[in-house]
N, C-alpha and C positions, 0 to 999 in steps of 0.2 A: 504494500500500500504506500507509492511515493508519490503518484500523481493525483493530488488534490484540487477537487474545484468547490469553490463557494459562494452562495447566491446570496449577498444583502452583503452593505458593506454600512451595515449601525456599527456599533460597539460590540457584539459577541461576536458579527462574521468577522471585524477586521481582528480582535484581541484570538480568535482562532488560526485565522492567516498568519500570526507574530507566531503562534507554538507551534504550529502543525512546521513552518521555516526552521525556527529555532531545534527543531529536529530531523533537519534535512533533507527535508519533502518540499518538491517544486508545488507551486501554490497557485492556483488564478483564480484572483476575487472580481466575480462580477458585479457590475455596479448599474442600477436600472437605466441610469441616462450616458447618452455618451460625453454630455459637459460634465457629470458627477465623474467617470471615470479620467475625465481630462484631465481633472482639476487632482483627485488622489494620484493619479501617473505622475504629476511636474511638481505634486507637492510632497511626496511620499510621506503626507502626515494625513491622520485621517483629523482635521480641526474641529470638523462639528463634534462630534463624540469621544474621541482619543488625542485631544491636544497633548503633544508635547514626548510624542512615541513616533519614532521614524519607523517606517516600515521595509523590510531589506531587501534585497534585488532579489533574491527568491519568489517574493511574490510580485505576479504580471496582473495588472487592473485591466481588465476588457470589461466591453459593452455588447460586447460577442458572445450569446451563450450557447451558440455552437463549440465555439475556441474553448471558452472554458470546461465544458463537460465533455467536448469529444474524446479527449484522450483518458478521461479521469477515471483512477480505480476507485473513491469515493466521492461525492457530490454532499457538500453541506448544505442546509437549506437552513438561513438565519433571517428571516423575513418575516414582520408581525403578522400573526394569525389574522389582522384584520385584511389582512393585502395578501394573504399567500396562494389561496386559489385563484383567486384572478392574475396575479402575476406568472405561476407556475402555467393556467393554460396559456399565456399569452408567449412564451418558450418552449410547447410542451414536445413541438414538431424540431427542435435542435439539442434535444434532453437526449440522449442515446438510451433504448431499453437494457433493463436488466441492473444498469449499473447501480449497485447499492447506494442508501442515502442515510445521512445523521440530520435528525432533526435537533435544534438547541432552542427551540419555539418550547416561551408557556404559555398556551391560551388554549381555549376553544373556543372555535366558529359558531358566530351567533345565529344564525340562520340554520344551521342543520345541526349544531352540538358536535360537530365532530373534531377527533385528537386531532394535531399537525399530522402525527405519522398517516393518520387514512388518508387525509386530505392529500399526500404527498404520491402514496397508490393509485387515488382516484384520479388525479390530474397527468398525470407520468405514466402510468403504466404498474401491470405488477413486480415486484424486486423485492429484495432484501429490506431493510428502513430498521433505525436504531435510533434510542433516544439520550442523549446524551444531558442531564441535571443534576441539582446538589448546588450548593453553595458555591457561587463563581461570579462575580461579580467582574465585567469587560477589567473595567477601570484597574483592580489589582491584578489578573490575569496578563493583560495586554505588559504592566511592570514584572511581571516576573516575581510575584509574591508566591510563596506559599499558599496551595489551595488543595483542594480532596472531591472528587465529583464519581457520579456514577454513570455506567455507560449501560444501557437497558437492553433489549431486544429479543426475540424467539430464535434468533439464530447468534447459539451462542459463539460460534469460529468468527462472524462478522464484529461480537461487541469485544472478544480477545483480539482480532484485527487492530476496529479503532483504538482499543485500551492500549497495544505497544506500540504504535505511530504515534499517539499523542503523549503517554506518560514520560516525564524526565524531573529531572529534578528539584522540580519547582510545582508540578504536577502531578497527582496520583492519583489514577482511576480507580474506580472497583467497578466488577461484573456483575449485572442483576438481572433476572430471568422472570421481571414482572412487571414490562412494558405500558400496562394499563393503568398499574398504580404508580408507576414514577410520571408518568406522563402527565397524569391528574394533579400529583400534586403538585409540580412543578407551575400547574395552572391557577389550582385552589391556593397556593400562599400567597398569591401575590392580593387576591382579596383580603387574607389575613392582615397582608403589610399597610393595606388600605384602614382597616380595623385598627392597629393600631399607632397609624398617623393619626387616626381620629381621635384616639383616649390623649396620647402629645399635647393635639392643638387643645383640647377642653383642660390641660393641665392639669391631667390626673397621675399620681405615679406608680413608683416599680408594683406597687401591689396590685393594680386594677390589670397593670399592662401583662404580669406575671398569669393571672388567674384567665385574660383574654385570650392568649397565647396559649395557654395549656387547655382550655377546652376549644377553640379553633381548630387545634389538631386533631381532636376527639370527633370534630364535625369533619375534616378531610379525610381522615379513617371512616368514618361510617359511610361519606358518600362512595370513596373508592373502593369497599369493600361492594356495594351496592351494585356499582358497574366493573364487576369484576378483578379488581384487584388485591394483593393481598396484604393486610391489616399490618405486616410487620415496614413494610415498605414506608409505612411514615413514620417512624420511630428511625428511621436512618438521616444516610445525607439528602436524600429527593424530599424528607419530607419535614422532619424537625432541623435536619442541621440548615436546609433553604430556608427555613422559617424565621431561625435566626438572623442571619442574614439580612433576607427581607427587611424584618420588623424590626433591625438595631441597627442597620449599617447608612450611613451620610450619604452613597451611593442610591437607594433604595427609594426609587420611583416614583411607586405606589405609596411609603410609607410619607413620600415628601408629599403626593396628592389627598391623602386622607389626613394631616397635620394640618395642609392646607384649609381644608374642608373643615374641619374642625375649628379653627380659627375665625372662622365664618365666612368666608369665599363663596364663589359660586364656583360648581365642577365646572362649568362654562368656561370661566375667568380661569380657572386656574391652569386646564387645558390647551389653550387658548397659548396661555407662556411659556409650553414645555419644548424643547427642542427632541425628546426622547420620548418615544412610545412608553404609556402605563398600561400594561395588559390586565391588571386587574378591572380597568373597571370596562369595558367588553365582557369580559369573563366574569364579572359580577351579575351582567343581565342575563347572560346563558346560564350561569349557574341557577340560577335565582328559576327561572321556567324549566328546567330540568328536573332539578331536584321536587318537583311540582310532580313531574311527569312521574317521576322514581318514585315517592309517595317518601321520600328522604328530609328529617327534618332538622335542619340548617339555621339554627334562629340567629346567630353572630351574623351570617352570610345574606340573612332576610333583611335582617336592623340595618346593614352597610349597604343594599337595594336601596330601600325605603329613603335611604338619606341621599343618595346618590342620584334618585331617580324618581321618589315621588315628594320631594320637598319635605322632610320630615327631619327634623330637629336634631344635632346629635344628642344633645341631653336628654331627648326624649327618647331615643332608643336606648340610650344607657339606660334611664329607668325600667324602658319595656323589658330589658334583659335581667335587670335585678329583682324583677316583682314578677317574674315566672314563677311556676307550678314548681317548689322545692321536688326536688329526688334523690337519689342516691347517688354516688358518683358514677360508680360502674352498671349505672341505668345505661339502655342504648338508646 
């Protein structure tokens, strides 16, 4: 596995591009526009998202997604869930069949509910598709910090592939055989981290954020057990080590949009100034009609809906959540 191609040039396809080089793999990052590629080619710094990271002559910027994927033994697809079917058909006739693919998307598709990894089958063709989460954030990735992620998939010789092409030492993979629940929750924290921007900006502390965070996880365990996935998966790095993450790190998106929120913004307004995609709140509305459909109940994930979406107080979901029907803790 040397010849890599990668589709989205945000912050995790380019901080991908810096390791996948940094281990000796020729790289081509494609970029949607051919001025966006012009401008990463003669600048070899990515400025919107990764200021102040040169990127090395290992990796070739095209607008070519022929060039990029014709030769590649794997294809990354780093493009937000909101834009990835539409983008992936709009390529789908210079995608070569077969060639396996790593999805680094956390979201689901609001309109049909579906992972990136199907979404990536249905638009391309059938193949191999792995998912790569866990606690990674571009920004210390793309520096060469220490970090630990998990590489997912049903075909375990592909997620052993990605895991020694990418692991070195600064990186360390582990292999997990439960595609469905690393997927989800890679999707579900980031609604979390929206959760707890919102206790931040009401200025509440370590105890409300402790106690929101540890049953959050109890709601992405139950939803992912629900669609298939397996309950230990969020007790790892896809699911509590992301969480933290999310919910503590300066980096973290979502947690800066529901901080915001909380402070008394409008999501409009606050949206409106980000230069970076927040998947959580996409994945807030899908979640939110899903788990409806599952008969799955979500009441952290309902209170960040309602505030998000139908005008609804944060103080007043905190309450709604603190004047629930008391139970036990290891109620489901």
């Amino acid at each position: 596995m040397n010849r890599i191609a990668i589709l989205g040039t945000g912050g995790m396809g380019t901080a991908l591009a810096l390791l996948f080089a940094a281990r000796g793999k020729s790289v081509r990052l494609w970029a949607r526009s051919p001025e966006q590629a012009s401008r990463l080619a003669s600048d070899r710094e990515n400025r919107r998202h990764l200021p102040g990271v040169r990127l090395p002559d290992l990796v070739e910027i095209t607008h070519d997604a022929g060039l990029a994927c014709g030769e590649a033994d794997l294809i990354v697809a780093a493009i937000p869930s909101a834009f990835l079917r539409a983008t992936l058909e709009s390529i789908a006739d210079r995608v070569p069949g077969g060639t396996p693919m790593l999805s680094v998307i956390k979201g689901i598709e609001t309109s049909t509910f579906a992972r990136p990894s199907r979404i990536l089958v249905e638009t391309l063709g059938d193949r191999e598709a792995a998912i790569l989460s866990g606690p990674g954030h571009a920004e210390e990735l793309a520096r060469g910090l220490p970090a630990s992620m998990v590489v997912a998939g049903t075909s375990e010789s592909l997620c052993v592939a990605i895991r020694d092409a990418l692991s070195g030492d600064a990186l360390r993979l582990y292999t997990n055989r439960d595609p469905v629940g690393v997927e989800l929750a890679g999707a579900l924290k980031n609604v979390l981290g929206i959760a707890a921007g919102i206790c931040e900006g009401l200025g509440f502390g370590d105890n409300a954020k402790a106690a929101l965070l540890t049953r959050g996880l109890v709601e992405m365990a139950r939803f992912g057990t629900a669609l298939g996935g397996d309950p230990s998966t969020f007790q790892g790095l896809a699911g509590i080590g992301d969480v933290i993450t999310t919910c503590y790190s300066p980096y973290g998106r979502n947690r800066a949009v529901g901080r915001a929120v909380g402070e008394g913004r409008s999501l409009a307004e606050v949206l409106g100034g980000m230069v970076n995609v927040a998947e959580g709140v996409p994945t807030c509305r899908s979640l939110y009609h899903l788990s409806r459909a599952e008969g799955v109940e979500m009441p952290i994930s309902d209170e960040v809906h309602r505030i998000l979406f139908e005008g609804k107080s944060p103080r007043s979901a905190v309450a709604a959540l603190m004047l629930r029907d008391p139970k036990g803790e290891r109620s489901t």
